[in-house]
N, C-alpha and C positions, 0 to 999 in steps of 0.2 A: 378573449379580447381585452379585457382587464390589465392582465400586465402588460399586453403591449400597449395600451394606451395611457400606463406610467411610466413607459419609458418613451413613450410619444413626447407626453408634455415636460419630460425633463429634457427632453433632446431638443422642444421647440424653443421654450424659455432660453437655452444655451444658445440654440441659434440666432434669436432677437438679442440677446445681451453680447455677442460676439459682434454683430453686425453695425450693433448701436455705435458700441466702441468705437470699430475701423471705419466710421464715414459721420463720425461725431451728432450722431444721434438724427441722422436723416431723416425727412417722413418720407421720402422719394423713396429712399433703399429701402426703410421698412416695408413702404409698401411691395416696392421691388420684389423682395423675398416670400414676401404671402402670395405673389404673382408665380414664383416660381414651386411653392413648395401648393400651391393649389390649380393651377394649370394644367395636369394629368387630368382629374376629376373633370375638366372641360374635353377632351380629347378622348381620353383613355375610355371611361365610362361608359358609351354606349356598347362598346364590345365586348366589355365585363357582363354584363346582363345576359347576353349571348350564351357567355362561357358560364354564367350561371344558371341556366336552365338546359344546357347539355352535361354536366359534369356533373364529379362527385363533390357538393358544397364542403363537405366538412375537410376534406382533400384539398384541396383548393386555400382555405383557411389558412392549413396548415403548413403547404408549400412557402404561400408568402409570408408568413409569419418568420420562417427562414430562412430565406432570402433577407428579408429587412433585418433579421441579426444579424445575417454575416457583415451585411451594408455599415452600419451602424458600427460593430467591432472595425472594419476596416475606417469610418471616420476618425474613431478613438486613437489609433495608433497613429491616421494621421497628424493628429492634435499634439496627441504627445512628444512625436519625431520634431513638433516644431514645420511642420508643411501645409498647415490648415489655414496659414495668418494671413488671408486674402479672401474679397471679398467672390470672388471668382470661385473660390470653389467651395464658398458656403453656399452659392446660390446653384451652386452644380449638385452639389448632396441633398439642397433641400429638394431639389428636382426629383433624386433618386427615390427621397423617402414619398413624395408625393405620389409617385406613381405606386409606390406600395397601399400609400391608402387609399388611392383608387381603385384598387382589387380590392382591399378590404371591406371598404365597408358595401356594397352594393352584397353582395356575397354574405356577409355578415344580416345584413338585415334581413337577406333571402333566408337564411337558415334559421332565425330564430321563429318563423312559419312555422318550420320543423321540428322544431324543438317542445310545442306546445299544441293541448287541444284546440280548434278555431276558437272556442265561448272563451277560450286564457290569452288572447293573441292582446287585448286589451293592456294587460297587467303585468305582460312579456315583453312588449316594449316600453312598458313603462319602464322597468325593472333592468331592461339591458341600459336602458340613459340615464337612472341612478348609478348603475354599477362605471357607466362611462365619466360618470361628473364624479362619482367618488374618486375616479384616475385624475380628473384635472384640479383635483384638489392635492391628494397625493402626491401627486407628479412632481408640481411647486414646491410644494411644503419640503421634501426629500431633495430638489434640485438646490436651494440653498445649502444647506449643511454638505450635499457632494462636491459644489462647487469652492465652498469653503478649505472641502478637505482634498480635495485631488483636483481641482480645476474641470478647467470642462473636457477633458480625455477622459475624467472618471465618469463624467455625465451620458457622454455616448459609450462607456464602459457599460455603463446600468442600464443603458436602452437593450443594449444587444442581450444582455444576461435576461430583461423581463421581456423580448420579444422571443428568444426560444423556449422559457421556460412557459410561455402563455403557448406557444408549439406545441410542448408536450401535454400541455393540459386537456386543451381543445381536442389531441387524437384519442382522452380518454370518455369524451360525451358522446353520447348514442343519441343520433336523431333519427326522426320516422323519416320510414324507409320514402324516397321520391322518383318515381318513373318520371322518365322527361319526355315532354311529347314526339314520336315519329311523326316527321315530314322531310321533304327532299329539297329545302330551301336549303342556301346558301349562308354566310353570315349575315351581309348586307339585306338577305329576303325575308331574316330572321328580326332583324333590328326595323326595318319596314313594317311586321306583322306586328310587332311590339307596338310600335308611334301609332299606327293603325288602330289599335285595338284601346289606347289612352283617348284618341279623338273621337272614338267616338261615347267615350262617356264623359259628360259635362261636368260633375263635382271631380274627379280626379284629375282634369285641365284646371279648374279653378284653385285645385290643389299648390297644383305645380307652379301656375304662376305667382301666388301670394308667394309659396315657397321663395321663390327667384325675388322676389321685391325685399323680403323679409334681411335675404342675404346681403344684396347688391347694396340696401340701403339701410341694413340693419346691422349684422351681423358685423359686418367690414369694418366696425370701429376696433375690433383686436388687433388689426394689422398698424392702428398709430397706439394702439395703446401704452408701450415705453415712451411716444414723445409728451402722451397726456402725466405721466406719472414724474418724469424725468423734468420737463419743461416747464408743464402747465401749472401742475403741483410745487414743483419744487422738491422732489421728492427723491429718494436713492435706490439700489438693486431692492430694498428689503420692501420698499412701497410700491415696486413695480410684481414681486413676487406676491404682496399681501391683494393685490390686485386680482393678479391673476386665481388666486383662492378662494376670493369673494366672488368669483363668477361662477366658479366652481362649484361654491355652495348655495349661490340659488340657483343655479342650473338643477344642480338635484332636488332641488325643492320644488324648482318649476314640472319638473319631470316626475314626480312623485305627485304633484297637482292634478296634473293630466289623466295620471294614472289609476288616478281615484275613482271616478266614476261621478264626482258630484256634478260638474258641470256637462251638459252635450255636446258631443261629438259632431259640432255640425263645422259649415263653414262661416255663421253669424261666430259662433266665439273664439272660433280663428282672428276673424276679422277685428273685433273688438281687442283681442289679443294684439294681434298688429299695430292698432290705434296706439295703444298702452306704452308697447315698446319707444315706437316713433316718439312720443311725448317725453319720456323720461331719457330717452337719447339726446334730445335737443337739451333737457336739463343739464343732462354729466355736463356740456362743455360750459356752463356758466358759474360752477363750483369751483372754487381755489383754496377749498379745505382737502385734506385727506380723508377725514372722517366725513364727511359729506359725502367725497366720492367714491368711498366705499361701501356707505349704504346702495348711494346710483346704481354702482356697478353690478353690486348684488342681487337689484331687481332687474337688471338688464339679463344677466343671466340667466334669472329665474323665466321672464318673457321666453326669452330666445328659446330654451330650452323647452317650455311649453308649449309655444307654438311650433317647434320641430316634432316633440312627442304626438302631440294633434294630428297634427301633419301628416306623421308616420305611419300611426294606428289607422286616420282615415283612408289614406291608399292603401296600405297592407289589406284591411278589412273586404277593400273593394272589389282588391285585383284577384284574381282566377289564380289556381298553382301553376300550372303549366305554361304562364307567363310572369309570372311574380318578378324573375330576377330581370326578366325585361322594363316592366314596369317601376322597380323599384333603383334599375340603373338611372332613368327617365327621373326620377324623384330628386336621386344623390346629383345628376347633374342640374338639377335645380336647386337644389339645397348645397351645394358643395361646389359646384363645377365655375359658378359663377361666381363666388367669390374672389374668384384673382383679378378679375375684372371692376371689381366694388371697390379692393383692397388700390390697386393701379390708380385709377379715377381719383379713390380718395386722399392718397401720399400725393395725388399730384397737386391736385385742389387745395390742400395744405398748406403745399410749399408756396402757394398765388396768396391764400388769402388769410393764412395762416389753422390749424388744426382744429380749434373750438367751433372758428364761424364752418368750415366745411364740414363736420359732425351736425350744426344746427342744421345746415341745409340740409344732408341726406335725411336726415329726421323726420325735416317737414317733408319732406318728399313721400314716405312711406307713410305720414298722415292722409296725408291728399291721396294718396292712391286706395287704400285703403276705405278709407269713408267713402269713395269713391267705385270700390268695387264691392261695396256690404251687399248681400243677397237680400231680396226680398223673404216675406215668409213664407210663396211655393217653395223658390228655390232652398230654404230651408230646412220644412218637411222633405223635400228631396235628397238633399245632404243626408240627411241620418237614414236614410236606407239604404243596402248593399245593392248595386247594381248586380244584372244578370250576366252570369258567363259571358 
């Protein structure tokens, strides 16, 4: 997954600085295009879950991983030919590539179960969202100097070269072996047994909706973030890329936090987590330095990312194998699926009352809910025990 989510983040970067450009730096269209390149994950997702607990995961991986190169080489050429310069069919590709990472990651997260003894599942996901934040560091860092040197046809040139060569990688890991369970359910009887089987455990519902808050009201500051660097700042392509690096690298830090073990695993340091976010979210938008808001941004990442790693490891830890990839669809659609809907909402709110004051409000938003949904300390000692099959 590695390369392909460096050639993720140089094809998303190209697509925000393409879009910027054709509609002069929109917060409407930015958002627009987070709408569309995360819109899958709302739809697509509960039937990936499906397909990952009937199939063969690392198969599966590896298919789409192929698909999104060829996707990708065929963007490139269009760029090149000169047939890309609309805004029409950047938000048609980003569509395409959305639905790739809608297979990817629910699937992805199912596999790395497999990949590790239960007592390591801790330290294994900690460890695949460093190696993911090392990509959104990457990503950036390398889309500059491409963009410089071949424009952005060589940008979706690099997507497609690091999404089949992550292909070939991915068919050379061995995971444990995984029977999937027999029954004579349907898909929809399948996706029913899955929601079924989430409700009725109370910390992995609580999971999911912090999850959803986190995004809808946290997260969704990515999708203005060229008009924060470009407008707010005053800022050019090289402060909107150093931007996007600084998230990057506390994202891995955040995720390497998680993955430590010093803090518990419950839902009080989620929630406290949450607070944290909310607060220094409302700060980015009253910064009109760069170096200010590149410190902000850097602890925004690091939050986000820690409370996803949390996040992750608590449901993973929870959920039974023979529904994992159900249960872990259910999560991605909380953690990912909603985001086009946060990202929509907040380009639009933008454009009313302009981008800073619509960041404080979502901010506060996620305060208030948060302080608002902190567990007591049953439901605390409850959080850090695994639920029964």
């Amino acid at each position: 997954m590695f390369f392909y989510r460096v050639g993720f983040w140089i094809g998303l970067l190209t697509f925000q600085l393409m879009v910027a450009r054709l509609t002069r730096n929109s917060p409407w269209m930015l958002g627009l295009l987070s709408f569309f390149n995360s819109i899958p994950m709302l739809v697509v997702t509960p039937f990936v879950g499906v397909v990952a607990d009937r199939l063969d995961r690392k198969l599966l991986i590896v298919a789409n991983q192929v698909v999104m190169g060829i996707a990708a080489a065929v963007m490139s050429y269009l760029v090149i030919v000169g047939r890309a310069d609309s805004v029409v069919v950047m938000f048609g590709f980003a569509l395409v590539f959305g639905v790739g990472l809608a297979f990817a990651i629910p699937i992805n997260q199912a596999a790395v179960a497999n990949s590790v003894p239960p007592e390591d599942l801790r330290s294994a996901v900690s460890t695949n969202s460093i190696g993911l934040n090392l990509a959104r560091i990457g990503g950036p860092a390398l889309a500059g100097p491409i963009l410089a040197l071949w424009g952005p046809g060589g940008t979706f040139a690099i997507w497609a070269v690091a999404a089949l060569s992550g292909a070939v990688a991915i068919s050379m890991i061995n995971l444990r072996p995984y029977q999937p369970e027999q029954d004579t359910l349907g898909v929809f009887g399948r996706m029913r047994q899955g929601i079924e089987y989430v409700r009725g455990r109370p910390t992995i519902m609580k999971a999911l909706a912090m999850a959803t808050m986190v995004t809808v009201f946290g997260t969704s500051y990515m999708a203005v973030l060229p008009v924060i660097a470009y407008d707010t700042l005053g800022g050019s392509d090289q402060t909107f890329t150093m931007l996007i690096m600084l998230i990057g690298l506390g994202a891995m830090l955040g995720a390497f936090t998680a993955g430590s073990g010093r803090l518990p695993l419950n839902m009080t340091t989620i929630t406290w987590g949450a607070v944290a976010f909310g607060v220094f979210e409302a700060l980015f938008t009253v910064t009109r330095s760069v170096w200010a808001a590149g410190i902000l941004v850097t602890v925004l990442g690091g939050l986000n990312f820690f409370l996803l790693t949390c996040l992750t490891t608590l449901v993973q830890t929870l959920a039974t194998e023979s529904k994992r990839g159900r249960v872990m669809s259910l999560f991605v659609l909380a953690w990912g699926g909603v985001f086009p809907l946060g990202a929509l909402v907040l380009g639009a709110l933008g454009e009313a009352i302009t981008t800073p004051y619509a960041l404080a409000a979502f901010g506060s938003v996620l305060v208030v809910y948060s302080l608002w949904a902190r567990p007591g300390r049953r439901a605390v000692t409850q959080s850090s025990r695994p639920a029964s099959p």
